[in-house]
C-alpha positions in Angstrom: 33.1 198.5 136.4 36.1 200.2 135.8 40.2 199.3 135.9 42.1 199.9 139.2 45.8 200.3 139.3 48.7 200.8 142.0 51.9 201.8 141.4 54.8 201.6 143.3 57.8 203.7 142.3 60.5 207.2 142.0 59.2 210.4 141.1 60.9 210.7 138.0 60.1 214.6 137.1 59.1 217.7 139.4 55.0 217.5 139.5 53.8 220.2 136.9 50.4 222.1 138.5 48.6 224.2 136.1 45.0 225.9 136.7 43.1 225.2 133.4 40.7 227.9 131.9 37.7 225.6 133.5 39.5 226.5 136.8 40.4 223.0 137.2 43.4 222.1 139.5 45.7 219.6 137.4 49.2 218.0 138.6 51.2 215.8 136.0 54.4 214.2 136.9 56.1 210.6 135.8 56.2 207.8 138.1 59.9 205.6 137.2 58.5 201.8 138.6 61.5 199.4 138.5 60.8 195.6 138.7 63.6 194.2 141.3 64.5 190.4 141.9 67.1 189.0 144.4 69.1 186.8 142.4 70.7 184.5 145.5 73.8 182.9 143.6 74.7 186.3 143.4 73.2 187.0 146.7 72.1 190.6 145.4 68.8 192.6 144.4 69.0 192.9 140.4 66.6 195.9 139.0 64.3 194.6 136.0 63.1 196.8 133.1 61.6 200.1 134.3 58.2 200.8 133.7 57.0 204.3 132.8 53.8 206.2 134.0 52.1 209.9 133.7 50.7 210.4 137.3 47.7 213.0 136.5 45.4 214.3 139.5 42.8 216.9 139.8 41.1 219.5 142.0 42.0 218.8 145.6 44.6 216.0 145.3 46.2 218.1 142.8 46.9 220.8 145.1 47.8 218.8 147.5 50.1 216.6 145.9 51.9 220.1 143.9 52.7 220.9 147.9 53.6 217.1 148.8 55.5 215.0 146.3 58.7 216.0 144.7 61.1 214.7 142.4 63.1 211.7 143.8 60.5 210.8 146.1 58.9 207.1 146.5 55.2 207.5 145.9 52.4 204.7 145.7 49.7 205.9 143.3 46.1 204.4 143.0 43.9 205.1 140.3 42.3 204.3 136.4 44.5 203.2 134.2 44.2 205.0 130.4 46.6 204.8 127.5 47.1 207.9 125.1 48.7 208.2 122.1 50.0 211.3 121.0 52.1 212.6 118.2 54.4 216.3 118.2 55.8 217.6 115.4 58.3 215.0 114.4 57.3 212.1 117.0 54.7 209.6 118.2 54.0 207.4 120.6 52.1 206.0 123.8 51.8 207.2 127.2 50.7 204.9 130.2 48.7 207.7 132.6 47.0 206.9 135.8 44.4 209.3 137.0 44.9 209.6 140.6 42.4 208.7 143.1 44.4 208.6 145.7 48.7 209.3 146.4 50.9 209.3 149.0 54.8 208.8 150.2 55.7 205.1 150.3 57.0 204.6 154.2 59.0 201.7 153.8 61.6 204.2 152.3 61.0 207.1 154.8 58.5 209.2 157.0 56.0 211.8 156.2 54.2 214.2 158.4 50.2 214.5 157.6 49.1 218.2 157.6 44.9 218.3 157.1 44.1 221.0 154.7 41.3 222.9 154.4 39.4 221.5 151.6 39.9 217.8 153.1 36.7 216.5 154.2 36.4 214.7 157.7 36.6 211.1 158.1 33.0 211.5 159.5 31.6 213.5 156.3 33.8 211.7 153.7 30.1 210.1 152.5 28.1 213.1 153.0 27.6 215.3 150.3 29.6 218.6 149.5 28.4 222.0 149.3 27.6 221.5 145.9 25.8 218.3 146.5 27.9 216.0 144.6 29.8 214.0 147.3 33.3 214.6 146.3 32.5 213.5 142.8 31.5 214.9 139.4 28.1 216.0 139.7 27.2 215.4 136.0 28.6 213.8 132.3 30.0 217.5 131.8 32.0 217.5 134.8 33.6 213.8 133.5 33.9 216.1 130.0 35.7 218.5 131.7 38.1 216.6 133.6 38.6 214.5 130.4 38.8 217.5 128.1 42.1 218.5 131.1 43.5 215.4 131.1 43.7 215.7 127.3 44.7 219.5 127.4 48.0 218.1 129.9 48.7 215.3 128.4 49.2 217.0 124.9 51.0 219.9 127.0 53.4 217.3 128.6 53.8 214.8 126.6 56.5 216.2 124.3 58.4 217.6 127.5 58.5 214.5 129.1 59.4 212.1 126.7 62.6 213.7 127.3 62.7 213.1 131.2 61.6 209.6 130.5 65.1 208.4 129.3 66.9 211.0 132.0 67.9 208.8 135.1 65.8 209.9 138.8 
């Protein structure tokens, strides 16, 4: 059994999309998700700490969501939870990632239009296998390796440059 999480929240930096040398499709960007109470003797919304996330998605839902989702934009992400710690040259620390399973625009804030791409798989064949065989998932442990071995690859690659866009306001 593994760890679901959803987060609600601002895209915080412009999604990053890199091809790796695998040809995996990869799209990093951080999710700002701000805790808000109404306080009614003051009869306002008061915003809580702000949470911090790396939203990290692969092959298809990486492409799409490079061509979707853009800074400033209220997302809802689903996916595993995973903590990293990294270091750079002259820092450390922890990063909270979720690898996406599934994203999209949060509609209480706004409206969306839904454009099928060519890669999506029908409603009809979404439990049918792929071309490949594999159902939309990895087909073996070295396709997990792979997708690992990227998330590690970004996640050093990013995690210095966003540290600095963490403080920044959205």
């Amino acid at each position: 059994m593994s760890d679901s999480i959803t987060v609600v929240g601002t895209v915080a930096t412009d999604p990053r999309h890199v091809t790796t040398e695998e040809q995996l499709e990869v799209t990093t960007f951080r999710l700002a998700s701000v805790a808000r109470r109404y306080d009614r003797k003051e009869a306002k919304w008061l915003d809580g700490s702000t949470n911090w996330y790396t939203i990290v998605a692969f092959r298809q839902l990486a492409c799409n969501a490079a061509k979707s989702i853009k800074k400033g934009d209220r997302v809802i992400a689903f996916g595993r939870p995973r903590v990293r710690d990294w270091t750079s040259q002259d820092r450390s620390g922890t990063t909270m990632e979720v690898e996406a399973e599934a994203l999209g625009h949060d509609l209480l804030w706004g409206r969306t239009e839904y454009t099928r791409t060519a890669g999506a798989r029908s409603a009809e064949s979404a439990g049918a296998p792929d071309a490949d065989g594999t159902a939309g998932a990895p087909a073996d442990a070295s396709a997990d390796a792979t997708v690992g071995a990227a998330a590690e690859e970004v996640a050093a690659a990013s995690s210095a440059a966003q540290l600095d866009d963490a403080d920044a306001p959205f």
